[in-house]
N, C-alpha and C positions, 0 to 999 in steps of 0.2 A: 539787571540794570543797576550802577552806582544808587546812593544816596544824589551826588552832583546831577547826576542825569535826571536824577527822578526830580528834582527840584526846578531843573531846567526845562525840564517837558509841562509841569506843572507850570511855571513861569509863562511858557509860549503857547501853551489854552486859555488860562487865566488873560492872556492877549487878546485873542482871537474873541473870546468870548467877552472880554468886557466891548469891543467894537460893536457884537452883537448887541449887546445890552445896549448902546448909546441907540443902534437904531428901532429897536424895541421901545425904548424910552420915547425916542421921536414920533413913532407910529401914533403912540397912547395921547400923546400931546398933541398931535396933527389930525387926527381920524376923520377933520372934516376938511384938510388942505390937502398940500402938492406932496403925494407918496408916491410916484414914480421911481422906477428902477432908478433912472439916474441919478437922481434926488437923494436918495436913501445908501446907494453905492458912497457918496459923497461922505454921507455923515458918518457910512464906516470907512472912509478913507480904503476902501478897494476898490478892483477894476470893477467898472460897469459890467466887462465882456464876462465875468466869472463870479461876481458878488451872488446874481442868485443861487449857482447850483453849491455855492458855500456858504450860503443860509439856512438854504433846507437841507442838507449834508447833515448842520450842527443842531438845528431848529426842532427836524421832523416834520416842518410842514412849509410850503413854499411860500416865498410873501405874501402873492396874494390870497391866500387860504387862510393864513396870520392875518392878515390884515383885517380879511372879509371876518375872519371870527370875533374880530376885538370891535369890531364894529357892530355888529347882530348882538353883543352881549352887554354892549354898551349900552346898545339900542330898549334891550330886554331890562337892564336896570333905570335907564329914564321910565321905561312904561309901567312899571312897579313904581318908582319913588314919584312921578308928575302925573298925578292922573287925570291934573285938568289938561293936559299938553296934548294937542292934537298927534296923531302917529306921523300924521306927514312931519307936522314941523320935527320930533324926535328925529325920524328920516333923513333930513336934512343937515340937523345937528349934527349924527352920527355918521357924515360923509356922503349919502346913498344919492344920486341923479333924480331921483322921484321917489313918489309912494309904491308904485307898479314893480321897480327892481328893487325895493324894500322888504316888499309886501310876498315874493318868490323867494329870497334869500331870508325870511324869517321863517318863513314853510319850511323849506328845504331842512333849514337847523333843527327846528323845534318841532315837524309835524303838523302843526296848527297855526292859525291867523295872530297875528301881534292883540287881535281885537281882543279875540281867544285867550291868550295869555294874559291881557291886561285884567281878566273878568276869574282868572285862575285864583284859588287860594295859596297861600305863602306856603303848604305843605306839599302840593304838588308840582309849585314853580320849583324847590328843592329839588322833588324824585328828577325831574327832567333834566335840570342844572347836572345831576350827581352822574347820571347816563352818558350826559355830552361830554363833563371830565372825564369820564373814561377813556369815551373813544380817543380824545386829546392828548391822554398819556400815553395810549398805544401808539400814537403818532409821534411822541418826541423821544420814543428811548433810543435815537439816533447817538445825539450826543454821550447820552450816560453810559450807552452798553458799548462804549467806544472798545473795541481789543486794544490789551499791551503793546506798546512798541517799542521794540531794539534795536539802540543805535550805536553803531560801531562804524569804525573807520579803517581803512587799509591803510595802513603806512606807507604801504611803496609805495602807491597811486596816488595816494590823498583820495582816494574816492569814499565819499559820503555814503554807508548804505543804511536802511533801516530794515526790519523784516516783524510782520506782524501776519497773526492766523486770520483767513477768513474761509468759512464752510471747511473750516478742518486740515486747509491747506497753506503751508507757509507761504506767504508773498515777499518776495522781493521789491523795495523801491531804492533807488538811485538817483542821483542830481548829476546830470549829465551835461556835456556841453556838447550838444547834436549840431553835425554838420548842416549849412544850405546843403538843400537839395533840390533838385531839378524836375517836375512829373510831368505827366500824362495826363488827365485824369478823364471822365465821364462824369458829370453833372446830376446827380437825381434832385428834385422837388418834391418833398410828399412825405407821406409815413413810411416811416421805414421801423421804429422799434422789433425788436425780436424778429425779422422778417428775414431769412435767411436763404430764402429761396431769392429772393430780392437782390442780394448784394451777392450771391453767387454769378445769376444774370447778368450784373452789371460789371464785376469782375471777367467774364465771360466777354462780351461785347470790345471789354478794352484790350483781352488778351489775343480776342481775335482780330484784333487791328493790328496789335502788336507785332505778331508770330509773323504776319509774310514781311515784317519789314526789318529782321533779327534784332529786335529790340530786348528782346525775354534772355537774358542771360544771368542763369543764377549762378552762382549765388549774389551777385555782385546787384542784381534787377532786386528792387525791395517794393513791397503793396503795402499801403496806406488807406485811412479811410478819413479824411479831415471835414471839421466840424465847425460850422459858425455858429449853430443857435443854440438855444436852449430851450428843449421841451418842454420845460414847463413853463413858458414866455409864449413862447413862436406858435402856432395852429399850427395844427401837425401838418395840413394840405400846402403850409407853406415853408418847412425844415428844409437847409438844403445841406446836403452830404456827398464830397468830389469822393470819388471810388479812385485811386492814383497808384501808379508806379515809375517809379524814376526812369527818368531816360537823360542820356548825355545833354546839354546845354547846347540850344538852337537847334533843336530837334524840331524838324518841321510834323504839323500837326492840321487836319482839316476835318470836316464832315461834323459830327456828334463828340468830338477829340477835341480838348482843348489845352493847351500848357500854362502853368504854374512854378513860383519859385517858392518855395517852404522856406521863411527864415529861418536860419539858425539862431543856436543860442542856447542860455542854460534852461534844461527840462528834467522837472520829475519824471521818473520812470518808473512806472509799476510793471513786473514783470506776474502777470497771469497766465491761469488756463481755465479755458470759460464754455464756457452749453450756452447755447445765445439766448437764454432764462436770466446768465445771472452779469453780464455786463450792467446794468444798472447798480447794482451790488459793487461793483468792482470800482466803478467812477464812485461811490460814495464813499468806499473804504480809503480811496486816493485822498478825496476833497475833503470830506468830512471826519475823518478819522488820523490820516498822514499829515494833513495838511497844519491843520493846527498845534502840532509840535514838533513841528520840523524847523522853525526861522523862518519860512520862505509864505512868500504869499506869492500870488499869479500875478503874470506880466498879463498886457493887454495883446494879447497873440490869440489865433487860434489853437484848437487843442486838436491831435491826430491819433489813431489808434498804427502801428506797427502791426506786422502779422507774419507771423515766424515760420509758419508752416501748412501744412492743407489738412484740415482738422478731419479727412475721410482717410489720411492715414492714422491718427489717434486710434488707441485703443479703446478711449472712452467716447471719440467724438469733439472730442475738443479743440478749442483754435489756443496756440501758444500766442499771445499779443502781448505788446507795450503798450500801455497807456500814456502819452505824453504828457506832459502840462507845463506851459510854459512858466518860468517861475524868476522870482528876483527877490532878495533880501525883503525881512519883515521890517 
């Protein structure tokens, strides 16, 4: 990578991250107000639909897990420095709905009752503090242990490519400008992480609608797997994920079959090869790693996975996929 480049990649973290910082800053100042998704999207000037999973990408820990911790340590330094201050009223101070979902979230962190802690001496509030840092640093070396990225451009094409290692294997990402496209899809509700027998079935069901009506024609027929939520928002019982493959425009559709139009537009592309273990890895190398030195931040779109091929002919088992992400200038 140039000196230019390296200055420039530096420049477009240094971005990303100071957005982070303002809503860090906000949290610290707000702990007992309005920290809503959309509230906090706001103050980093990115999309609601994609701020969280490019917080905890960079963060290490998801908002609310940020959030809930600056709160509980808040909460732990009022009950050390006010010890005429009743725990509810600290409670309250420090954000929490009551004493009762206080009094479970100060367990949880520290093991023992806030009572408990208040009555601790200052050398053992330490050992506990120095424990909890820990675990907090294993949870942020998202950002720091970020891989190198190279970026080069094709001359003939003008295409944008970047190429950085993850698990020892080169990734390809690209800024594409992906056709509309037309699907099919099947609707699931529910958990689905690493579940593979899952999206096999469901793939299954729509190709068997598909096949008596010569829909399936590859290479030209493409499978999709698009995504409105975010896991670490949404209850897993209520995630929803359309299982799709294109089909020609006003394709008629009935039963558990429903039709969709995929906008086009420009989209990061990470091109992987994934063991359905390490897709989480892969969206974070995208978001959290690609994303903040590339110029681009996320359109307010949904994001789709592509699927290149049938991961029982891999030799290792693997699914070739694109990661999409809809994107638009920083």
């Amino acid at each position: 990578m140039s000196t230019h480049d390296e200055i420039r990649s530096r420049a477009l973290r240094a971005e990303y991250m100071g957005r982070i910082n303002r809503v860090m800053d906000y949290i610290e100042a707000n702990l007992d107000g309005d920290l809503s998704l959309q509230t906090l999207a706001r103050v980093a000037n990115f999309s609601a639909f994609h701020f969280h999973r490019i917080f905890r990408s960079i963060v290490g820990e998801t908002l609310y897990q940020f959030i809930q911790r600056r709160r509980i340590e808040k909460a732990a330094s009022f009950l050390k420095s006010n010890p005429t201050k009743s725990i509810t009223e600290i409670a309250f101070d420090c954000g929490f709905s009551g004493s009762a979902t206080f009094a479970r979230a100060f367990k949880e962190a520290f093991g023992i009752s806030a009572s408990q802690w208040r009555n601790l001496d200052d050398r053992d509030k330490s050992k506990m503090c120095k424990a909890n840092s820990n675990t907090d640093q294993d949870q942020s070396k998202t950002w720091k242990d970020a891989p190198s990225i190279l970026h080069t451009m094709d001359l003939t094409t003008g295409t944008q490519v970047w190429r950085c290692q993850m698990n020892k294997k080169e990734v390809t990402i690209e800024v594409r400008d992906m056709p509309q496209m037309h699907v099919a899809y099947i609707r699931h509700i529910g958990p689905y992480k690493g579940n593979a027998s899952l999206f096999e079935s469901l793939f299954g069901r729509l190709c068997g609608w598909a096949g008596p009506r010569d829909l399936i024609k590859p290479p030209e027929t493409q499978f999709l797997c698009l995504y409105y939520d975010d896991p670490d928002i949404t209850p897993e019982e209520k995630l929803r994920v359309d299982v799709c493959m294109t089909v020609p425009e006003h394709t008629a559709v009935d039963g558990e079959v429903s039709a969709a139009t995929i906008e086009g537009g420009k989209y990061a592309v990470g091109c992987f090869e994934l063991l359905p273990t390490e897709y989480e890895e892969a969206w974070a190398t995208l978001l959290g790693h690609w994303l903040p030195q590339s110029g681009y931040q996320c359109d307010d779109k949904p994001c789709y996975e592509r699927y290149l091929n049938d991961p029982k002919q891999h030799p290792e088992g693997r699914c070739v996929v694109e990661i999409c992400v809809p994107v638009k200038p920083l």
